[in-house]
PyMOL Python script that loads the backbone (N, CA, C, O; Angstrom):
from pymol import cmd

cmd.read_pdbstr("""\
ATOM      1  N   UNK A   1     123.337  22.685 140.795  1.00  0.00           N
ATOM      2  CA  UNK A   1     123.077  21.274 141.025  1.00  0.00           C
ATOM      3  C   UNK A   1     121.619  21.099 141.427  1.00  0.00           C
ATOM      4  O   UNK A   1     121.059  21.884 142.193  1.00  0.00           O
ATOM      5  N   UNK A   2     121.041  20.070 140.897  1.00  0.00           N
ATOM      6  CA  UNK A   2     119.365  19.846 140.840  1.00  0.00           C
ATOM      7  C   UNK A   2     119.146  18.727 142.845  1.00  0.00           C
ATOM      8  O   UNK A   2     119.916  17.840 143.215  1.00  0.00           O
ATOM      9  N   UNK A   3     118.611  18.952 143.190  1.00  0.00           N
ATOM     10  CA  UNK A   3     118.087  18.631 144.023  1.00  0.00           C
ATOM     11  C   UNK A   3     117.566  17.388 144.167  1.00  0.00           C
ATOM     12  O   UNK A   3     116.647  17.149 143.383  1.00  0.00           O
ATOM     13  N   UNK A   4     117.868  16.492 144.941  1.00  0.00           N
ATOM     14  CA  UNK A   4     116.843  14.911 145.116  1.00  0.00           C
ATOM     15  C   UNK A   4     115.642  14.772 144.380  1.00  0.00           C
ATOM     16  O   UNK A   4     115.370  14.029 143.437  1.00  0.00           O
ATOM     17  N   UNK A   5     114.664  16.014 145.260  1.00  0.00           N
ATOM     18  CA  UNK A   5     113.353  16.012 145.159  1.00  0.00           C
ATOM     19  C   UNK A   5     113.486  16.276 143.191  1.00  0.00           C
ATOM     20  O   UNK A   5     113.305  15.473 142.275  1.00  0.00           O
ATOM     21  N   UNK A   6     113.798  17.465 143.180  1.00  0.00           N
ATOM     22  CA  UNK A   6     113.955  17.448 140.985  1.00  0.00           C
ATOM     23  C   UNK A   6     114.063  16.790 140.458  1.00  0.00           C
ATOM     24  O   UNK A   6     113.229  16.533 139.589  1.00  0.00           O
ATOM     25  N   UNK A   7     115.300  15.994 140.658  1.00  0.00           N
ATOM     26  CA  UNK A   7     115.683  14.570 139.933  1.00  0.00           C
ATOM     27  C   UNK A   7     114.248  13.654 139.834  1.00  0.00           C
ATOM     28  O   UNK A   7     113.611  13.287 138.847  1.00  0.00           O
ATOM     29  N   UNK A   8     114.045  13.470 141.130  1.00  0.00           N
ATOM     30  CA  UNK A   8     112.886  12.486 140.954  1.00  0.00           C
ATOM     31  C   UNK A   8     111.781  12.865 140.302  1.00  0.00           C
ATOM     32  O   UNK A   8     111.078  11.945 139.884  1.00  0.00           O
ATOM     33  N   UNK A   9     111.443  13.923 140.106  1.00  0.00           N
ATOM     34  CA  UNK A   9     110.369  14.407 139.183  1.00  0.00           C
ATOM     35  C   UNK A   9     110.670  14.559 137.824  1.00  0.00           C
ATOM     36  O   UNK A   9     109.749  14.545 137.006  1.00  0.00           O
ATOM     37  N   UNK A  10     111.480  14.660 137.578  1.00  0.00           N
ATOM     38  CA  UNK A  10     112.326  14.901 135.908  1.00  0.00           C
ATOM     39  C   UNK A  10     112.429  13.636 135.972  1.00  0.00           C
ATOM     40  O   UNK A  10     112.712  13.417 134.794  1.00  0.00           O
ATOM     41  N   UNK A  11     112.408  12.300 136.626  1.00  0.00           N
ATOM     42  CA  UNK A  11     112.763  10.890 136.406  1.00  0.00           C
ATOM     43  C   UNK A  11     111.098  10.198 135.860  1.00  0.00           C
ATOM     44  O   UNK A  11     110.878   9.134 135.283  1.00  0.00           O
ATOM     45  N   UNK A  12     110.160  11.234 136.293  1.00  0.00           N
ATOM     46  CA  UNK A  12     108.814  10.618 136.233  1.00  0.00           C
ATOM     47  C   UNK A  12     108.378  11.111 134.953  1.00  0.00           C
ATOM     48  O   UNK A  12     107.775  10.392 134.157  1.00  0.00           O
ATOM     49  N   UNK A  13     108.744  12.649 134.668  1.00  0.00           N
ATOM     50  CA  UNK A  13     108.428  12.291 133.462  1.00  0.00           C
ATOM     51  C   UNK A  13     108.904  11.904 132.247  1.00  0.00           C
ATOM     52  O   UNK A  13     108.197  11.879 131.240  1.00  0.00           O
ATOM     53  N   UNK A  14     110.829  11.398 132.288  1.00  0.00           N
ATOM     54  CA  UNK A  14     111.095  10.353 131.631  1.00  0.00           C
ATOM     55  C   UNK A  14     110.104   9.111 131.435  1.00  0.00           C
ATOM     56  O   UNK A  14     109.506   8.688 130.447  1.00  0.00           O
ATOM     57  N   UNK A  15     110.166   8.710 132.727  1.00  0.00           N
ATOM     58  CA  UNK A  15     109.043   7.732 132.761  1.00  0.00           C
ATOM     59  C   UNK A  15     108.235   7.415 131.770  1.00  0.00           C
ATOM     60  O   UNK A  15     108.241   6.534 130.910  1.00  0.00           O
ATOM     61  N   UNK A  16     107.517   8.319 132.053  1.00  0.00           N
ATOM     62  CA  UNK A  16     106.049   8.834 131.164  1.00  0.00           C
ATOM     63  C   UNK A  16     106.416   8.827 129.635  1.00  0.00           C
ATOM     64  O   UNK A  16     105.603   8.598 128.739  1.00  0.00           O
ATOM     65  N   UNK A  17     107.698   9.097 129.464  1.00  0.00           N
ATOM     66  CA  UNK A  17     107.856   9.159 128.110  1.00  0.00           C
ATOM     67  C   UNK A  17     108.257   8.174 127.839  1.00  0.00           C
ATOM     68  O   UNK A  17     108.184   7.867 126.649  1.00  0.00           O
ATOM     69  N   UNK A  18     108.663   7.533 128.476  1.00  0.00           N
ATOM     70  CA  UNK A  18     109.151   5.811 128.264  1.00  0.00           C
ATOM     71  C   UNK A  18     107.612   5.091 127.623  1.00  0.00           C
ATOM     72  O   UNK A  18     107.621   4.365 126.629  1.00  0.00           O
ATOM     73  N   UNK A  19     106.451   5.411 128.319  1.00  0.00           N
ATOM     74  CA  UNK A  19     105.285   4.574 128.230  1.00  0.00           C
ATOM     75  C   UNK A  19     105.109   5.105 126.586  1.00  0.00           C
ATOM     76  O   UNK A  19     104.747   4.430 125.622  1.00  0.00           O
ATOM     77  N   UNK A  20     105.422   6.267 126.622  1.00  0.00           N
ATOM     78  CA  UNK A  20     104.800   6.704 124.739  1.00  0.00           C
ATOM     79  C   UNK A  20     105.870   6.150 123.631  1.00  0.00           C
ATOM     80  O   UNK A  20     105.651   6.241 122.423  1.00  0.00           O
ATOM     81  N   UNK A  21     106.822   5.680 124.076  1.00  0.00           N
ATOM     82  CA  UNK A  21     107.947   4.952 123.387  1.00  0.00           C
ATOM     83  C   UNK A  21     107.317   3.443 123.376  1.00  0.00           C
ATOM     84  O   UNK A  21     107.609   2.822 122.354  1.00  0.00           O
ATOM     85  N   UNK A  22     106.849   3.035 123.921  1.00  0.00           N
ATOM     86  CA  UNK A  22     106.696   1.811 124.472  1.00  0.00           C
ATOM     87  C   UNK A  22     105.543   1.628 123.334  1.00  0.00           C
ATOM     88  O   UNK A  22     105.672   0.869 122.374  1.00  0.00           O
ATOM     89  N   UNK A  23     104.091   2.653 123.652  1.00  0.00           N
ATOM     90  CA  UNK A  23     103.225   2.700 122.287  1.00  0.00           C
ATOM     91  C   UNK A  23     103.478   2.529 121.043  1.00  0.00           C
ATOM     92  O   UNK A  23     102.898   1.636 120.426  1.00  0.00           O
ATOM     93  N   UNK A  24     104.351   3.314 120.464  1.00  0.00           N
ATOM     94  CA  UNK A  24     105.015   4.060 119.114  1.00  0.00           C
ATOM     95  C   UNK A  24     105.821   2.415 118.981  1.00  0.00           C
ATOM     96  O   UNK A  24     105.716   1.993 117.829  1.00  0.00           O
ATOM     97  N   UNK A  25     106.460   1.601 119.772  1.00  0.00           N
ATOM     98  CA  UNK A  25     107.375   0.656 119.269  1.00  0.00           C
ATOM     99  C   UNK A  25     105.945  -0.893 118.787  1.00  0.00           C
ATOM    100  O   UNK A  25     106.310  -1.953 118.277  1.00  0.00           O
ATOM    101  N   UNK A  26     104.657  -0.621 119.078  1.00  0.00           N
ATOM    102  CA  UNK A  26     103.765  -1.405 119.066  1.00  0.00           C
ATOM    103  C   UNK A  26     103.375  -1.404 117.603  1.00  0.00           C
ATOM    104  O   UNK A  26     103.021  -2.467 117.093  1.00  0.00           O
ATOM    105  N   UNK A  27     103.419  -0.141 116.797  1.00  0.00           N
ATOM    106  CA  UNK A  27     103.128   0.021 115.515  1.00  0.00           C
ATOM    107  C   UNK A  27     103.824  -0.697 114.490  1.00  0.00           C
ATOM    108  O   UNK A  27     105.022  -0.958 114.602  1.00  0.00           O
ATOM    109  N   UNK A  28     103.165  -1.018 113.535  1.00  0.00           N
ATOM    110  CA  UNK A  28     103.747  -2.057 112.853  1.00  0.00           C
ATOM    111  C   UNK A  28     104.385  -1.246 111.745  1.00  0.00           C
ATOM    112  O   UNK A  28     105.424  -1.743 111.312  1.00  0.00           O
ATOM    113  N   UNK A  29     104.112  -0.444 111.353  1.00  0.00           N
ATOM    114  CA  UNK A  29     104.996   0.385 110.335  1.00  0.00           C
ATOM    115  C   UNK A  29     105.591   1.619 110.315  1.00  0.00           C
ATOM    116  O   UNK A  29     105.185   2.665 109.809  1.00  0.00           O
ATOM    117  N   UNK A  30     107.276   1.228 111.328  1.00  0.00           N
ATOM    118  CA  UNK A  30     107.971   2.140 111.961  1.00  0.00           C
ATOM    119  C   UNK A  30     109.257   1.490 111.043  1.00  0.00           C
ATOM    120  O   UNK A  30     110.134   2.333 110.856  1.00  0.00           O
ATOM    121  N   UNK A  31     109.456   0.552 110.615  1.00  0.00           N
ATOM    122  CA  UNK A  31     110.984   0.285 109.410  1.00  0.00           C
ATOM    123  C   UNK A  31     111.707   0.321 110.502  1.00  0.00           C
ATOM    124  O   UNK A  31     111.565  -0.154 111.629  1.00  0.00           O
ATOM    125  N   UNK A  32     112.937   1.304 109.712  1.00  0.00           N
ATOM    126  CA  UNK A  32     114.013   1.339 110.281  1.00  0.00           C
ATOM    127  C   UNK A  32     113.905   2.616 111.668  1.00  0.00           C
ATOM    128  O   UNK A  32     114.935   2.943 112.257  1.00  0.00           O
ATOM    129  N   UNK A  33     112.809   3.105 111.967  1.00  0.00           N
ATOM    130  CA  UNK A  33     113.029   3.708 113.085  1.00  0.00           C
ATOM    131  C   UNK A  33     112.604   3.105 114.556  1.00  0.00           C
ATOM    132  O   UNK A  33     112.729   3.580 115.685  1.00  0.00           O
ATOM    133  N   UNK A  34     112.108   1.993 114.130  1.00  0.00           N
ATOM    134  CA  UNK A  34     112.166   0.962 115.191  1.00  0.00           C
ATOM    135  C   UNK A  34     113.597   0.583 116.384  1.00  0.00           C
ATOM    136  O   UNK A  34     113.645   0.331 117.588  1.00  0.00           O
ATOM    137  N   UNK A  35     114.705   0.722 115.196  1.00  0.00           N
ATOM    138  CA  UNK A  35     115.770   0.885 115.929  1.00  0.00           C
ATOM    139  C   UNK A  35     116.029   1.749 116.995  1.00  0.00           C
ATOM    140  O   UNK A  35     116.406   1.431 118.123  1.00  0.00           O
ATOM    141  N   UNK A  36     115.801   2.861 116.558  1.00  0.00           N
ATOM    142  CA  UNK A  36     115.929   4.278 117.395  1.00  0.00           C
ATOM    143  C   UNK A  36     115.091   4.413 118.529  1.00  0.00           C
ATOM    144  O   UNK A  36     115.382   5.138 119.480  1.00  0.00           O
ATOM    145  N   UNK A  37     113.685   3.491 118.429  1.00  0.00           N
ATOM    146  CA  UNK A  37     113.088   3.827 119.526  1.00  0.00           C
ATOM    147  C   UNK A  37     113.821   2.772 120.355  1.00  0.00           C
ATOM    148  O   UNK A  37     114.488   3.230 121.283  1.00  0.00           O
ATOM    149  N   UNK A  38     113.822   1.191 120.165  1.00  0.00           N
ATOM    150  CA  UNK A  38     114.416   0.623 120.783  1.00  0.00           C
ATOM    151  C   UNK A  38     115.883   1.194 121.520  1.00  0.00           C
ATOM    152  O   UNK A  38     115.922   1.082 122.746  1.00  0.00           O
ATOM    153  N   UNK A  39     117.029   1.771 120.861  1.00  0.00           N
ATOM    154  CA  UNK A  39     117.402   2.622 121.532  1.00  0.00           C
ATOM    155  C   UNK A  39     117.320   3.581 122.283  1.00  0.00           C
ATOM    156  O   UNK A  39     117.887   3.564 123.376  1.00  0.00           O
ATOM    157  N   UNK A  40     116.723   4.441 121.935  1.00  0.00           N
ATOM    158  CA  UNK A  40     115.909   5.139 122.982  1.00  0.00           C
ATOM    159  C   UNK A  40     115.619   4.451 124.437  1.00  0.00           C
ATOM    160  O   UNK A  40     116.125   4.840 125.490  1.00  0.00           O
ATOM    161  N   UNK A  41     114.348   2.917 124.249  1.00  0.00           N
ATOM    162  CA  UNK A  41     114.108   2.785 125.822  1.00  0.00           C
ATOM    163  C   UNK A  41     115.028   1.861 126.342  1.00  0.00           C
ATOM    164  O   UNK A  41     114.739   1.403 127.448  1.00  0.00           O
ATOM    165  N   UNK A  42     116.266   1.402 125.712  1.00  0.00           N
ATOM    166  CA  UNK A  42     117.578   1.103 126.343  1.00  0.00           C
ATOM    167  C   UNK A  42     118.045   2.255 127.229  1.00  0.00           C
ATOM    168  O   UNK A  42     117.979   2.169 128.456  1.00  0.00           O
ATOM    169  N   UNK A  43     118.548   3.406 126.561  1.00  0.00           N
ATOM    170  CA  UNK A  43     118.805   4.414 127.290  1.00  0.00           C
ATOM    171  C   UNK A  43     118.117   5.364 128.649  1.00  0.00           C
ATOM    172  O   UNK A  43     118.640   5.931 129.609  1.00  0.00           O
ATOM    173  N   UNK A  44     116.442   5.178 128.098  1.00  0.00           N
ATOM    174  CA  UNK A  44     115.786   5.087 129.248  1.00  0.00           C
ATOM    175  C   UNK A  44     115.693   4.463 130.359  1.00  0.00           C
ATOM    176  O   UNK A  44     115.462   4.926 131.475  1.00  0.00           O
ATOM    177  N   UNK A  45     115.910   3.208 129.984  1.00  0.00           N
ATOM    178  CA  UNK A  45     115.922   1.954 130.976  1.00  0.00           C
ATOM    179  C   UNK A  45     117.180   2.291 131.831  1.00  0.00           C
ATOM    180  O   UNK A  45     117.053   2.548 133.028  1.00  0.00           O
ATOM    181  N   UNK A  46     118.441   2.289 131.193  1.00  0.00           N
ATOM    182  CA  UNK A  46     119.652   2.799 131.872  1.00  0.00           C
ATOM    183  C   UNK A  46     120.005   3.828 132.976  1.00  0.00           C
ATOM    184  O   UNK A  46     120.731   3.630 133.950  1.00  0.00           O
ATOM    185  N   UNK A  47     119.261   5.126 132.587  1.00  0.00           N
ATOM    186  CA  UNK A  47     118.703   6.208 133.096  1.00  0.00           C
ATOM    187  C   UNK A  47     118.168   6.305 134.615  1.00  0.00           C
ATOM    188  O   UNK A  47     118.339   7.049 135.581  1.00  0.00           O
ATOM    189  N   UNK A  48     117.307   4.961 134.251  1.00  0.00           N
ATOM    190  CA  UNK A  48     116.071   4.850 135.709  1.00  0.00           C
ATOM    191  C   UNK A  48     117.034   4.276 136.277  1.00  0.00           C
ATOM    192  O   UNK A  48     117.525   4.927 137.199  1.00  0.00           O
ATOM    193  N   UNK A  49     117.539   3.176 136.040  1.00  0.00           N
ATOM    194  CA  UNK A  49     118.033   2.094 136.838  1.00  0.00           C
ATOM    195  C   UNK A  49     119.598   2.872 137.326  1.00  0.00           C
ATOM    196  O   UNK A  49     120.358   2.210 138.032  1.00  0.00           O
ATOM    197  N   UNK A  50     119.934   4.078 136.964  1.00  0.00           N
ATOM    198  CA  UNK A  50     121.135   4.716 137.725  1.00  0.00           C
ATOM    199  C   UNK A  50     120.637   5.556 138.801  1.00  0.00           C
ATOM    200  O   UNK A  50     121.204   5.846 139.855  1.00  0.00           O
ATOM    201  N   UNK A  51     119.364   5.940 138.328  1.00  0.00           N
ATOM    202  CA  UNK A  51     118.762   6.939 139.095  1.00  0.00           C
ATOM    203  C   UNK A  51     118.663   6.275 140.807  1.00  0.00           C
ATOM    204  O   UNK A  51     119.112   6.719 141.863  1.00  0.00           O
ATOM    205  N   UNK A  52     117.798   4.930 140.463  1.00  0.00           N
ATOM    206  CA  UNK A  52     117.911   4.325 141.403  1.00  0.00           C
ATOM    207  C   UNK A  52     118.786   4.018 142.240  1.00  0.00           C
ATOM    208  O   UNK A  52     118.688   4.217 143.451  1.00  0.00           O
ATOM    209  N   UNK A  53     120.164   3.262 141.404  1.00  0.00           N
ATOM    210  CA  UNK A  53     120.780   3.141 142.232  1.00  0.00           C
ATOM    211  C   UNK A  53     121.587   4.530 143.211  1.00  0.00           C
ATOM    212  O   UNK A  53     121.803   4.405 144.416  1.00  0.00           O
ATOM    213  N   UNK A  54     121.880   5.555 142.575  1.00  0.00           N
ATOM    214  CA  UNK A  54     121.996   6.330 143.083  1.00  0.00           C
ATOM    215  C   UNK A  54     121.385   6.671 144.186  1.00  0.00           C
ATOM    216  O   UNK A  54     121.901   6.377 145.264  1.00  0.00           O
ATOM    217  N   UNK A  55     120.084   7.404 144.124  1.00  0.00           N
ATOM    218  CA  UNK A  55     119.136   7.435 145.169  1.00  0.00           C
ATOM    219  C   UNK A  55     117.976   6.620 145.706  1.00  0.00           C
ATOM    220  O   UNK A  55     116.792   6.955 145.751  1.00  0.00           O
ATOM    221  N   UNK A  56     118.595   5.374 146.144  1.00  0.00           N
ATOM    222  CA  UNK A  56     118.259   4.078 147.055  1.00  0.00           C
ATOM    223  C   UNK A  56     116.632   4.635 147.727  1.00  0.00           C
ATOM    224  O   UNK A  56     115.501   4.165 147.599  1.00  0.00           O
ATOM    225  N   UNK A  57     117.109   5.720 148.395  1.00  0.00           N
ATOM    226  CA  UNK A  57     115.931   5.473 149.607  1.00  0.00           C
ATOM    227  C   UNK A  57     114.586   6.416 148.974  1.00  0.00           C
ATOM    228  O   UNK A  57     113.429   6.274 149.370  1.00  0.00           O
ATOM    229  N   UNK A  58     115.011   7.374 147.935  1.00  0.00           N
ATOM    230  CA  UNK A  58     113.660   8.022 147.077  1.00  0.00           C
ATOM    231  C   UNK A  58     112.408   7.461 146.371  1.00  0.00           C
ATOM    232  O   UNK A  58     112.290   7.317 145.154  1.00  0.00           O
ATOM    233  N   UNK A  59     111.526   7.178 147.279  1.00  0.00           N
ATOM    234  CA  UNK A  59     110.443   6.404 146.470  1.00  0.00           C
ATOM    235  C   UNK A  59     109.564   7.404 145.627  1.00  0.00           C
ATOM    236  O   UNK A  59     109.535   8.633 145.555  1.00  0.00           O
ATOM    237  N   UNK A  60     108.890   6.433 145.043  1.00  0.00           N
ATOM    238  CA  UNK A  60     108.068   7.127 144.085  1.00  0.00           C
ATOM    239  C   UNK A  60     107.948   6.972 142.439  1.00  0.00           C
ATOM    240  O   UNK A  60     107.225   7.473 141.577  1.00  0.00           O
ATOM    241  N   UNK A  61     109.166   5.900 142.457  1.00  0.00           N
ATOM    242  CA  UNK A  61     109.652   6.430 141.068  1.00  0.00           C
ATOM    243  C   UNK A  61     108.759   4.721 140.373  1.00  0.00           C
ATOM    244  O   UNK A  61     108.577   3.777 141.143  1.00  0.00           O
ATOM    245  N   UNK A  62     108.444   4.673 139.275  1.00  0.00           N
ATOM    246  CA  UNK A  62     107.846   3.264 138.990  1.00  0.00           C
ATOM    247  C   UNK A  62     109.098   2.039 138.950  1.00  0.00           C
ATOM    248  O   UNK A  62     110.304   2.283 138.915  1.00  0.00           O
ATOM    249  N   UNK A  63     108.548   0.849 138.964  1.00  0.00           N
ATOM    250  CA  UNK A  63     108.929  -0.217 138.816  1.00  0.00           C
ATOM    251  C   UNK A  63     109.026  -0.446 136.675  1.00  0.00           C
ATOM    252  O   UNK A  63     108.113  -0.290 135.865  1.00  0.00           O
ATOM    253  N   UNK A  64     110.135  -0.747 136.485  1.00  0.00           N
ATOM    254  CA  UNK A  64     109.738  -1.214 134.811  1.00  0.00           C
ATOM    255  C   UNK A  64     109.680  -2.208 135.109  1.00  0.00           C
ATOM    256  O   UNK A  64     109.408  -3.084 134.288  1.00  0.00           O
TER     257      UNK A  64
END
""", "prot")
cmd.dss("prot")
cmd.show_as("cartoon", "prot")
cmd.util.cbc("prot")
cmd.orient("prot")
């Protein structure tokens, strides 16, 4: 079992990869894989926001 402190660092660099998803969905000629990223930062989004609620009092982690 991973540790508070881990989680929250494996949550940052989700994070981080959220922001390069976020780039990549700016491009105008992504078709049909536009979907996938959009899925993708659904699932990301989901991710953080359990993380959080889970561990309430762990700061550090960004605001989306």
């Amino acid at each position: 079992m991973l540790d508070p402190q881990t989680l929250q660092e494996r949550i940052r660099v989700v994070e981080s990869k959220r922001d390069s998803l976020v780039r990549l969905l700016e491009q105008p000629n992504l078709g049909t894989l536009r979907i996938d990223v959009n899925q993708a930062l659904e699932e990301i989004d989901e991710l953080i926001d359990e993380f959080k609620k889970t561990f309430p009092n762990i700061s550090g982690s960004e605001t989306i």
